[in-house]
C-alpha positions as MATLAB code, in Angstrom:
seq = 'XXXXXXXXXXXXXXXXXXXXXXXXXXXXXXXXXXXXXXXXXXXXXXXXXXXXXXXXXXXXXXXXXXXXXXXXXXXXXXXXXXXXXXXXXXXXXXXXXXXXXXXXXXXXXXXXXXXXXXXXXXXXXXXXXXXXXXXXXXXXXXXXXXXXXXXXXXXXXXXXXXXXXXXXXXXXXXXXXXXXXXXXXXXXXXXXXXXXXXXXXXXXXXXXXXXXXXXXXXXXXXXXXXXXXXXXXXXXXXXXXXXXXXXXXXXXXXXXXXXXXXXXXXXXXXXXXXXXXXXXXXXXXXXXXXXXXXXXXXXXXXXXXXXXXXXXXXXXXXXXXXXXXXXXXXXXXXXXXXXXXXXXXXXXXXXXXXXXXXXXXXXXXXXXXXXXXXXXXXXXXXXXXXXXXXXXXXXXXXXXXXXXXXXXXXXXXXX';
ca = [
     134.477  160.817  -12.315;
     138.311  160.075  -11.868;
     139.597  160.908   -8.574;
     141.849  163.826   -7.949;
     145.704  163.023   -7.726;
     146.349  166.359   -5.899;
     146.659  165.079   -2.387;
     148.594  161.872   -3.281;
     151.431  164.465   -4.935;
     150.812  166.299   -2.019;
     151.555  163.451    0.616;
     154.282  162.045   -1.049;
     156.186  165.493   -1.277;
     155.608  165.971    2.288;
     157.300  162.396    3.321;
     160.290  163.277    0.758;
     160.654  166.324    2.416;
     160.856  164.424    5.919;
     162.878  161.811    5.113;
     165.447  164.040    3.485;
     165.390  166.301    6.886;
     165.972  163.532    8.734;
     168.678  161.945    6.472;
     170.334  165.778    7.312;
     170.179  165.788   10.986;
     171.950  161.966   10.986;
     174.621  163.165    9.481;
     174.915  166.406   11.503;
     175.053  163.868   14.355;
     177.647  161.570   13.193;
     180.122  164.378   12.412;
     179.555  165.560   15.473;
     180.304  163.001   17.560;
     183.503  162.636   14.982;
     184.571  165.951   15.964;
     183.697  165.163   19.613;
     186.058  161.874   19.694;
     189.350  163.654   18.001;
     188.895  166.454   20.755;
     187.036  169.131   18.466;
     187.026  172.566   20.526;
     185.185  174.776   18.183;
     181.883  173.715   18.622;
     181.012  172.111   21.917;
     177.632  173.069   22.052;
     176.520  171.364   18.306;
     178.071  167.807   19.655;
     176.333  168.098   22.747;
     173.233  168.820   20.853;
     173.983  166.224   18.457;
     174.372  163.828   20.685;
     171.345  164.435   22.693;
     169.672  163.905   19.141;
     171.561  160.662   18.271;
     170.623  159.208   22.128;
     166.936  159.931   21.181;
     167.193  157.824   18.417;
     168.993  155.282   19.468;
     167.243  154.712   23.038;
     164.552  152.396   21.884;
     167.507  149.949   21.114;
     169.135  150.416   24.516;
     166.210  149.698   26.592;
     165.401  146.759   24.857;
     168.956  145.567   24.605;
     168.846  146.245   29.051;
     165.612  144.170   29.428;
     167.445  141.025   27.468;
     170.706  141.651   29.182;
     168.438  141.389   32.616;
     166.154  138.591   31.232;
     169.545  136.355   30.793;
     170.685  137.574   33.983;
     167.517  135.929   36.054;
     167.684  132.950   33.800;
     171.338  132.575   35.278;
     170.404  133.234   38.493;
     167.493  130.911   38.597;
     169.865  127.986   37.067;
     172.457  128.978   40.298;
     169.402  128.034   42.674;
     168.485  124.837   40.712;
     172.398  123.978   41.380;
     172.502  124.881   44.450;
     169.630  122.286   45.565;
     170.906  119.845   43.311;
     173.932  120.231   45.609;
     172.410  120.223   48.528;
     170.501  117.057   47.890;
     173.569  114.891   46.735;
     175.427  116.121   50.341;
     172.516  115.634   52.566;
     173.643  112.222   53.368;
     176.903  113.499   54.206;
     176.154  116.188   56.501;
     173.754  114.051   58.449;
     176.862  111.709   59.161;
     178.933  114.662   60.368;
     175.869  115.949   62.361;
     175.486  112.701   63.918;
     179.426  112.363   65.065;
     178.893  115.906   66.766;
     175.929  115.020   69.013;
     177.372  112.028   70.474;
     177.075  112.654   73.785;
     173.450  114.803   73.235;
     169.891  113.913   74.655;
     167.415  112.052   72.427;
     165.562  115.453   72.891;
     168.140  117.209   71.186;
     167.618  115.412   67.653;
     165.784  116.182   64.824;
     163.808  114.430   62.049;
     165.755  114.198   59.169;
     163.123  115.609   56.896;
     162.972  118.912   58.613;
     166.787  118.815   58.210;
     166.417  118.372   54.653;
     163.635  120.908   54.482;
     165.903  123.674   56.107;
     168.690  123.265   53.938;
     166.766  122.877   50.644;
     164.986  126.324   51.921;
     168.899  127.720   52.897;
     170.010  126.685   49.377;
     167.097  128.319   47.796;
     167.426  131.996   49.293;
     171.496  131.681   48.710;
     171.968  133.714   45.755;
     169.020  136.223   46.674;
     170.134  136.720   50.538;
     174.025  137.127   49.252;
     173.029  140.084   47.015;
     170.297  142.005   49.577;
     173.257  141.614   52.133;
     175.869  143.573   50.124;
     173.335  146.441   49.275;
     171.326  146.098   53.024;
     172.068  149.678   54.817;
     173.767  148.635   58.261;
     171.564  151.273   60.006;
     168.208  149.430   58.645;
     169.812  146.256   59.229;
     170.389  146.916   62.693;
     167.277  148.603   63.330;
     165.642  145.119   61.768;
     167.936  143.032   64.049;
     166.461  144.670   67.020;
     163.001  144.569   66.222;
     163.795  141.308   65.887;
     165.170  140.287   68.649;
     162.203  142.407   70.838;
     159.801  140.277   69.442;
     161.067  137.082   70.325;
     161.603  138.488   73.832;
     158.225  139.884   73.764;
     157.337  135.936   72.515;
     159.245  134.350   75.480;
     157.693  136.941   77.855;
     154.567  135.952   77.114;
     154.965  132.271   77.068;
     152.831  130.751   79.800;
     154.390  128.647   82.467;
     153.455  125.016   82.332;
     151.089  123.919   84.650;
     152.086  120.914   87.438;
     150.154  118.174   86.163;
     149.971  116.093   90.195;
     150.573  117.323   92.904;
     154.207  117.211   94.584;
     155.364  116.196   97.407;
     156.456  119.053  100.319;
     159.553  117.507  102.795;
     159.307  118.591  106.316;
     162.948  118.465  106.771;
     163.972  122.068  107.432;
     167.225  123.175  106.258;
     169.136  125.500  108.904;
     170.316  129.249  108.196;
     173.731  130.192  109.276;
     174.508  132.504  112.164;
     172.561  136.268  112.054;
     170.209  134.277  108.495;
     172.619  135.882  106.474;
     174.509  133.630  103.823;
     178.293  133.185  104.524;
     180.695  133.618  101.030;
     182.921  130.297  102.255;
     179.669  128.087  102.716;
     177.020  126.376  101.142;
     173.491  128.662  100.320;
     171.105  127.311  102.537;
     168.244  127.592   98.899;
     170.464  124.585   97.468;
     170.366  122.179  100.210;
     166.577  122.535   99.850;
     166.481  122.390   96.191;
     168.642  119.005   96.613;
     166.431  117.950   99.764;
     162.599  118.577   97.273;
     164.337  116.946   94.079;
     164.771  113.645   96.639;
     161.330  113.775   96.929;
     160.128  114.675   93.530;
     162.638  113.374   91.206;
     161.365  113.104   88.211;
     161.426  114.969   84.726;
     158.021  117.457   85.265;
     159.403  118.448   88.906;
     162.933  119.568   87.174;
     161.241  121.340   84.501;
     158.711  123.574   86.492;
     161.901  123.904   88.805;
     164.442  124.313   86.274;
     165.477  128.137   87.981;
     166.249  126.917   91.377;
     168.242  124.223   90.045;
     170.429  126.856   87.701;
     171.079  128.778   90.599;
     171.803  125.867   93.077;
     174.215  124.699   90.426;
     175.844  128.020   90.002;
     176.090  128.363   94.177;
     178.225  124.787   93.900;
     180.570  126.107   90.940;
     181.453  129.331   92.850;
     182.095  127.045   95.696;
     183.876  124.151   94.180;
     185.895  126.975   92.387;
     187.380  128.296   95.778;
     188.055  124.891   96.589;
     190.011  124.029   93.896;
     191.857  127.082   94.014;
     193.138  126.248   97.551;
     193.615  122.397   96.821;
     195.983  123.396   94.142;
     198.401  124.859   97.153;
     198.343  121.391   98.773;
     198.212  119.003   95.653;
     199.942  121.048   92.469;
     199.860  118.176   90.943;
     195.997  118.561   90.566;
     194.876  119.122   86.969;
     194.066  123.355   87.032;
     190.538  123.478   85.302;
     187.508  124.972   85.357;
     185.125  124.061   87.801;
     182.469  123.489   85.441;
     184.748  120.433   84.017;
     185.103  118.821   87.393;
     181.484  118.600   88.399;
     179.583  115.965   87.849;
     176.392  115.565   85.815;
     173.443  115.168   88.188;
     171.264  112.753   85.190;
     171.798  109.115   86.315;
     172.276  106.645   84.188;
     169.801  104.493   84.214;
     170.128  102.039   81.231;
     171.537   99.106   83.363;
     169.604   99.928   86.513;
     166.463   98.742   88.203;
     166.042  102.179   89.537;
     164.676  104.585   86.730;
     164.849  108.003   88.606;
     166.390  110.427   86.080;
     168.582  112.480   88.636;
     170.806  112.140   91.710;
     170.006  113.838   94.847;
     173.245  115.568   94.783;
     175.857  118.089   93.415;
     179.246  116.879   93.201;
     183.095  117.081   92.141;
     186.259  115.214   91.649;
     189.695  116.646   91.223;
     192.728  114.613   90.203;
     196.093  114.601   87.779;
     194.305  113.879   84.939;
     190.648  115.164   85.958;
     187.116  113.923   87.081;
     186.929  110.906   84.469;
     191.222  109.675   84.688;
     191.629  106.594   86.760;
     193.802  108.458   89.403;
     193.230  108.444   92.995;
     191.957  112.362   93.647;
     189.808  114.554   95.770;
     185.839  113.918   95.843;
     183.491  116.341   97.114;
     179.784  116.150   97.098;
     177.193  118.148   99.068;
     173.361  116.777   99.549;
     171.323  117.582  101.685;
     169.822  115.549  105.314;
     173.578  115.286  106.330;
     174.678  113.101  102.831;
     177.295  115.915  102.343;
     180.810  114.079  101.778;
     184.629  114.945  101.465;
     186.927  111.931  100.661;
     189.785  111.024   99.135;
     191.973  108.406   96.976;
     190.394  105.909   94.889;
     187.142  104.291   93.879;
     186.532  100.764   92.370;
     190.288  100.021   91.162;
     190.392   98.563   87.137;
     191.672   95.108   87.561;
     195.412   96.065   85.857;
     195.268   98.683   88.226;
     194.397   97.149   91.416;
     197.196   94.549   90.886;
     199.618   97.296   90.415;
     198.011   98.706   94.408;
     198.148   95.149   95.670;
     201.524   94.690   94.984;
     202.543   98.369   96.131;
     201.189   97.704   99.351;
     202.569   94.578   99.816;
     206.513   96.268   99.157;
     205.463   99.336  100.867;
     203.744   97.657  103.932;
     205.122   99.889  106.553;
     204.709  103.403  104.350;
     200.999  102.532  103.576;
     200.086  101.906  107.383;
     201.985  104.747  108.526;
     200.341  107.296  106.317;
     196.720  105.612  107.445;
     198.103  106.351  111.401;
     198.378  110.034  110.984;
     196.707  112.441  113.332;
     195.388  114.404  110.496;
     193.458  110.936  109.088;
     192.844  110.107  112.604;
     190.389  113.504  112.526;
     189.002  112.597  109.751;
     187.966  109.052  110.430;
     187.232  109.955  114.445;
     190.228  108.355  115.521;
     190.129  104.765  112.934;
     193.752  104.023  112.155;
     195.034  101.119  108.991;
     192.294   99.088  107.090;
     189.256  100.532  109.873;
     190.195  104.122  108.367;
     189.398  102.697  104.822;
     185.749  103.591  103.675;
     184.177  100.118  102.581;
     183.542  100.561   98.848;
     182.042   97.828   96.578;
     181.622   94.274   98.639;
     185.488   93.031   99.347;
     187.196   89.659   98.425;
     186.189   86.852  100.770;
     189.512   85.116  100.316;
     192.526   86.648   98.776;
     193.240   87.931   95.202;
     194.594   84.514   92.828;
     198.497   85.173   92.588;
     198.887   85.946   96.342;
     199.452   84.830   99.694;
     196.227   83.995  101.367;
     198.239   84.158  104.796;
     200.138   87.306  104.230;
     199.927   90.285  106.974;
     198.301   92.692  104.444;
     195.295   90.168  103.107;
     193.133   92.481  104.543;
     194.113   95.271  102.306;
     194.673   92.803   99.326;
     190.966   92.078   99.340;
     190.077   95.356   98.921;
     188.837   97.299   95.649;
     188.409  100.809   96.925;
     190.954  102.750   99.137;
     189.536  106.129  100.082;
     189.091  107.939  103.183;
     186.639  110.664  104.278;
     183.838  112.420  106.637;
     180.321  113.450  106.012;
     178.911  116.726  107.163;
     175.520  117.856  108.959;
     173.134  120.329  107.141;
     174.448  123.061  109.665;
     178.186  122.445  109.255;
     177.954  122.915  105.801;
     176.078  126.484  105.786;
     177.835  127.717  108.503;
     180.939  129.916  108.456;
     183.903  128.098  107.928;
     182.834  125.136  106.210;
     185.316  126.194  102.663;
     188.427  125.170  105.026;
     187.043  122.185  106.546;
     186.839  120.891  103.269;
     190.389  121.945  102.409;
     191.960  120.943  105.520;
     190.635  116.707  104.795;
     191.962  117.390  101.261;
     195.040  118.183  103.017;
     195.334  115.350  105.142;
     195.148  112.537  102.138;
     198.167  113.791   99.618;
     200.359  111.291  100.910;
     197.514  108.541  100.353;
     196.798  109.765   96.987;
     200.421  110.145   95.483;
     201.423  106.503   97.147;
     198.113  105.303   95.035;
     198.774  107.161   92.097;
     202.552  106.375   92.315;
     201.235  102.874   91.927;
     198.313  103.174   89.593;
     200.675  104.597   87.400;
];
């Protein structure tokens, strides 16, 4: 039996009339958007239908022409990384040069392996095209809010951090430092808590002691910079010719260095200070101050361990200005300083002297005494008391006072 055509006719009928309804509405859109471009105004609402009808048809095509437009984009950004580290890598060698010019004067402590530097910057060059984009689209409210959540947790962190544990057991000094008049601190005066930060650290001077101490030696160092600051302001009305600076840049470190020497303690026992024309590391005569504690406080003034060009500039100064030099070391104002020591007994001793005189001079002049000298300085050290007690700022001011003359006839000679 031969199959029926019927439904075949039928079918095919049905698609014509389909395709032919479609081929209609096609061109209904196209003249429509025609009359939309040339600014039609009779029939607004068949272009905006026909358009609705042509974006239908055509939005297959746009998505899929978006999703390759945003597939090339991530290729790009993905070759920018690559680039990026490539970068990186070829300058690491660089930077580590710079980085190593900048920490010159740094603690071994304070250096790093050079693979975690490379690690960090490969993982900085990495995140540089991603981090650049979030930042321009981050909302500065939620950023902020995320910078202080931040910043609570690593408090929170820090808070929680166990203090270290002594590991032996410290030694406890039975000198006993003295309070000023009525125990209450004095504003022109030493705090009585850094003379016995200064007088334990004697003791216990080594690197665990500073580090489970490490908050009474901040604030002992910031007691001697508001002091040292006072002093400098009123040295500046005796000496102008004092370099004006701030009083961190005049104190000295209190590490030791202890490449060259036989003693391997890591800090001094003391807090102290140097003013002069060209500041604490010119080779100027200037103004020392330095405060430990067990009566090592000490004010003095002129200058330490002469260079050898220097000194013979000093030697021959004092041998044409004989008569100026002595005079100034005669004063009543050095004789108060020195308890009453007058010419070369004012002088502190310094570094060992000469035993004979200096080649290129007479060995029988008047001055040989002076001539076989390296160090011409003059000063006082104060007991524990003195220096806690009221008054103590112009004690130190008033021996500054009393050596300009000795320190511009040195530095008029030093040069």
């Amino acid at each position: 039996m031969a199959p029926s055509k019927t439904p075949t006719r039928t079918s095919s009928r049905v698609t014509a009339a389909a395709s032919a309804a479609n081929q209609k509405a096609s061109k209904s859109s196209i003249a429509a958007m025609t009359s939309a471009k040339k600014g039609s105004k009779t029939a607004p609402s068949t272009a905006k239908k026909a358009s609705t009808v042509a974006a239908v048809g055509s939005g297959r095509k746009r998505t899929k022409q978006e999703d390759s437009e945003d597939d090339e984009e991530d290729e790009e950004e993905d070759e920018e990384e690559e680039d990026d580290v490539a970068e990186s890598d070829k300058n690491y060698g660089e930077d580590s040069e710079e980085s190593e010019d900048d920490d010159d004067d740094s603690d071994d402590d304070d250096f790093q392996s050079s693979d975690d530097v490379r690690t960090r910057k490969n993982a900085t060059s990495k995140n540089k095209a991603s981090s650049s984009k979030k930042q321009t689209s981050t909302n500065p409210a939620k950023k902020a809010k995320m910078s202080s959540a931040t910043s609570s947790k690593s408090s929170s962190k820090n808070k929680n951090h166990p203090k270290p544990e002594p590991t032996k057991t410290f030694q406890v000094s039975p000198l006993k430092i003295p309070r000023p008049k009525g125990g209450h601190p004095v504003a022109d005066a030493i705090q009585p808590e850094t003379l016995e930060f200064l007088r334990d650290l004697k003791l216990n001077n080594d690197r665990e002691y500073m580090m489970l101490n490490q908050e009474r030696c901040d604030q002992a160092k910031a007691d001697f910079l508001d002091f040292i600051r006072m002093v400098k302001e009123g040295l500046l009305e005796a000496d102008p010719d004092v370099m004006d600076q701030e009083p961190k840049q005049s104190m000295m470190r209190i590490h030791r260095d202890i490449r060259f020497s036989n003693d391997k303690t890591p800090y001094k026992d003391h807090f102290s200070c140097f003013f002069s024309k060209g500041g604490k590391k010119s080779i100027a005569a200037g103004y020392y101050f330095g405060v430990g504690s067990n009566g090592e406080t000490f004010v003095g003034c002129g200058a330490w361990d002469i260079g050898s060009a220097a000194l013979t500039r000093v030697r021959h100064g004092i041998i044409d200005h004989a008569d100026r030099f002595n005079a100034i070391l005669a004063t009543d104002a050095i004789k108060k300083i020195t308890g009453g020591k007058t010419g070369i007994e004012a002088l502190r001793e310094g570094h060992t002297p000469l035993k004979t005189g200096p080649k290129g001079f007479d060995k029988d002049h008047p001055m040989i005494e002076f001539l076989k000298k390296k160090s011409f300085a003059v000063g006082r050290k104060f007991a524990d008391k003195q220096v806690v007690e009221e008054g103590f700022l112009e004690e130190v001011l008033s021996t500054f006072d009393a050596c300009v003359d000795l320190v511009h006839i040195l530095n008029d000679w030093i040069g």
